[in-house]
C-alpha positions, 0 to 999 in steps of 0.5 A: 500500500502506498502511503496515500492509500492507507491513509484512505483507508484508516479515515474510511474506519468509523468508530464503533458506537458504544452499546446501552443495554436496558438493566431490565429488558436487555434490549439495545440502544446505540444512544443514550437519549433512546435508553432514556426514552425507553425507560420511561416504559419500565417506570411509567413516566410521564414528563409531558402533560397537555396544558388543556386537559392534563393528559401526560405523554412518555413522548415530547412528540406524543404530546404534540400529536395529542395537541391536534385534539384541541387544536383541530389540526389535521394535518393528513389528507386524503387524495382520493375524498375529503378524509382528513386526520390527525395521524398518518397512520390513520391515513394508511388505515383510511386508505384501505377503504378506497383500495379495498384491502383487508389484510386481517382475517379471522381464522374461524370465519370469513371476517375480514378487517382494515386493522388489527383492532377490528379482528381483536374485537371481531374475535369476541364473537367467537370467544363470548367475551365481554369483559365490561359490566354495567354496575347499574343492571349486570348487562356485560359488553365485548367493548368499552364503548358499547356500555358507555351508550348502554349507559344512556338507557339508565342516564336518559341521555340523548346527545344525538339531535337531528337538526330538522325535527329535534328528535334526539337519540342516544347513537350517531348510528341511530341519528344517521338511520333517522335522517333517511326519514327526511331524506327518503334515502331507502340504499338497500334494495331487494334483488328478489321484489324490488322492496327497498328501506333505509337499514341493512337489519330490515332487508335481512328481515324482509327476506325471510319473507322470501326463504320462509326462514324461522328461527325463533321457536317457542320453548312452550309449545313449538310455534316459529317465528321469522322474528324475535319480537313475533316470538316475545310477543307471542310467549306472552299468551303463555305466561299471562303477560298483559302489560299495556293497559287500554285507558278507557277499559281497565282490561288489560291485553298483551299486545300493544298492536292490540291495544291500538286496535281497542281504542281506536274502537272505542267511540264516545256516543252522547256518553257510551262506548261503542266496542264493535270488538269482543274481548275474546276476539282481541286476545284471539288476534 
């Protein structure tokens, strides 16, 4: 070698950067800011904290995302519709739904999702697992935010109003359901009669119309229906249950379909009732 050569070669040598090892996971780092970031895992701190909400962050840059909350930044848009975020990572997952793709897939069925998170909750269904409990009433839910709206049959609450008619609701499912009233959007359609309505649940009901299908049997007696609420009303001739009450006739009846029949015959006449309908010809309805 010549002596401009070694030379060449000793400055191409980069020093070997020294190795940090995590005392309680072994895991490496080449730096010592990264080791003391890591830590932060182990010992759960939290350094940074939101001057709004107090929330704290392990991560200056966490912190910084958490802002666009407040902020309403969103920084991240989609080139293919109006879809803006606040993190590129929801923005890869946003994609999916223009590309179609599903990467996840159940092993036990043929559920297919757009994020880990979806097949981990999808995977409940198999398992039964609801690990969230309503302390009011015992009800049990697979996800956190399902009790949450659980909780506003106990509180009253109805944080959804429709904008043209005030009616409010407890879902922003139930409120967009209910817009197609004013709209008179109906998107699903039978191929079979050409039957259309406004949500997916009633075209699956519908066309048991067409396949006969009934798989709610009664206990009692064996009697089929093609619904549940046919086949809760109809347990009721068994057990005796006769909640709705007719407010001009003491007699109660079982069904409130029935109950809608009585007092629409019930006609005041210079100061009588005129019932066209017998008792026993309403239970028998």
């Amino acid at each position: 070698f010549t002596a401009v050569s070694r030379k060449r070669e000793e400055t191409d040598e980069k020093p070997l950067c020294p190795v940090l090892n995590c005392d309680d996971c072994g895991k490496r780092f080449s730096r010592t800011s990264n080791l003391t970031r890591h830590m932060r895992v182990h010992t759960g701190q939290k350094p940074f904290a939101c001057e709004f909400c107090g929330q704290r962050f392990s991560r200056k840059h966490s912190l910084k995302r958490h802002m666009r909350v407040h902020t309403g930044e969103k920084p991240f848009a989609c080139e293919l519709c109006e879809y803006r975020c606040t993190k590129k990572s929801h923005l890869n997952t946003h994609m999916k739904v223009h590309t179609g793709e599903k990467p996840f897939a159940c092993e036990l069925c043929e559920y297919r999702s757009t994020k880990k998170s979806h097949l981990n909750t999808h995977m409940k269904v198999h398992t039964g697992e609801k690990p969230f409990a309503c302390e009011l009433c015992g009800q049990r839910f697979s996800l956190k935010n399902n009790l949450n709206t659980h909780m506003r049959v106990h509180t009253g609450e109805k944080p959804f109003a429709c904008e043209l008619c005030g009616y409010r609701l407890t879902k922003k499912s139930l409120l967009n359901d209910h817009m197609k009233i004013h709209t008179g959007e109906k998107p699903f359609l039978c191929e079979l009669c050409g039957y259309r309505c406004t949500k997916k649940s009633y075209l699956n009901d519908h066309r048991k119309v067409h396949t006969r299908e009934k798989p709610f049997a009664c206990e009692l007696c064996g009697q089929r229906f093609s619904h549940r609420n046919n086949l809760n009303t109809h347990v009721k001739f068994h057990t005796g249950d006769k909640p709705f009450a007719c407010e001009r006739n003491p007699t109660s009846k079982a069904v409130e379909r029935q109950l809608g029949l009585l007092s629409r015959s019930h006609k005041l006449q210079g100061g009588s009732v005129e019932t066209p309908f017998s008792y026993n010809s309403i239970l028998l309805f």
